[in-house]
C-alpha positions in Angstrom: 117.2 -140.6 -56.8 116.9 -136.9 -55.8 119.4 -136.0 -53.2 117.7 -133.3 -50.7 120.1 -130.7 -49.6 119.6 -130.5 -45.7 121.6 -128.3 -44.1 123.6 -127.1 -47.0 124.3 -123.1 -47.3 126.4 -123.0 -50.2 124.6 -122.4 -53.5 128.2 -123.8 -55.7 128.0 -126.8 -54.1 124.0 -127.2 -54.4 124.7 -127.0 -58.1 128.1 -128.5 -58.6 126.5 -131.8 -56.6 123.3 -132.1 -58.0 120.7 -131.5 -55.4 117.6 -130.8 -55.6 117.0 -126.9 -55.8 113.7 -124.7 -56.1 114.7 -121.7 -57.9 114.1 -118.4 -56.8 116.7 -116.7 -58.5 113.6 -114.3 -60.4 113.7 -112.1 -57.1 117.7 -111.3 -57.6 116.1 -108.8 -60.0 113.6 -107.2 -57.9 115.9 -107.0 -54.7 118.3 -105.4 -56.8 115.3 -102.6 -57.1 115.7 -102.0 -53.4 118.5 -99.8 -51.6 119.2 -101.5 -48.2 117.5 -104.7 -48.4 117.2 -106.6 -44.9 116.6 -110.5 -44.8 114.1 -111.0 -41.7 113.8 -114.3 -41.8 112.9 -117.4 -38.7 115.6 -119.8 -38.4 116.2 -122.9 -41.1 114.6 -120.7 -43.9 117.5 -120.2 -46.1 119.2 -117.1 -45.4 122.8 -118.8 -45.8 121.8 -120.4 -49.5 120.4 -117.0 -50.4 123.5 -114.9 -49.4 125.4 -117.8 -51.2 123.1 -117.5 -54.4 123.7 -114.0 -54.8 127.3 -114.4 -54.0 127.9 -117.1 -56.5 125.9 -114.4 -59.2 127.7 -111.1 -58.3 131.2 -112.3 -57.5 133.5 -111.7 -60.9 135.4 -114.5 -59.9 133.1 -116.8 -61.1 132.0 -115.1 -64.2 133.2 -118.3 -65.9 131.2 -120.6 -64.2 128.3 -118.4 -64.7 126.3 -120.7 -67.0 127.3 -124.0 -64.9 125.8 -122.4 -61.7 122.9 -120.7 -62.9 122.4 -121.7 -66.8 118.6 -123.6 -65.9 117.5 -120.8 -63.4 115.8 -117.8 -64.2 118.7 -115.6 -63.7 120.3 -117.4 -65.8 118.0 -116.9 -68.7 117.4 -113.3 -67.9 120.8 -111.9 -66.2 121.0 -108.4 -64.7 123.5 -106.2 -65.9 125.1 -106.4 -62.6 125.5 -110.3 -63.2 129.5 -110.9 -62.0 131.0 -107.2 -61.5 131.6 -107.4 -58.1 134.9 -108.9 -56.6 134.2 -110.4 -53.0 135.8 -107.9 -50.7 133.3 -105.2 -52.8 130.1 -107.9 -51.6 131.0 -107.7 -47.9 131.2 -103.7 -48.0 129.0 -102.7 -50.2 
C-alpha cells in the first residue's frame, strides 16, 4: 500500500519512511540559476518539504546519505556541483 505523506515537511523522513513522493528535485538546478529566489506560494503547497529538500541536498552533513535521500530523483542522477558544501548555519545566512 502507498502511504500518502499528509502533512509531512521533512523531505529525510519522506524518504527514510517510504512515502509516496513526486519528484521535482530537476528545478534545484534551475533555481540555483537565480540570485534571490522567493517562494510565493498559497498555503498547503509544499513550501516546508521544498526548504527541507534542498536542505537535505546542500547540507555537508549529510553528504553520506546523499544517494539514500536522493539516489532515484533527478538530482540524484544529475547532481550540481554545489550538491553537500554547505554546513547548516551557512543555509540559514546565506
Amino acid at each position: 500500500m502507498i502511504k500518502i505523506p499528509y502533512a509531512v515537511g521533512s523531505y529525510e523522513e519522506i524518504q527514510e519512511q517510504g512515502y509516496y513522493y513526486v519528484d521535482k528535485t530537476r528545478y534545484i538546478s534551475a533555481l540555483e540559476q537565480w540570485k534571490v529566489p522567493v517562494f510565493l506560494r498559497p498555503r498547503r503547497f509544499g513550501k516546508s518539504l521544498w526548504c527541507s529538500t534542498l536542505e537535505c541536498f546542500y547540507d555537508i552533513n549529510r553528504k553520506d546519505k546523499f544517494d539514500s535521500l536522493f539516489g532515484n530523483t533527478w538530482i540524484g542522477k544529475n547532481p550540481t556541483p554545489l550538491k553537500n558544501s554547505f554546513r547548516n548555519a551557512d543555509l540559514i545566512t546565506s
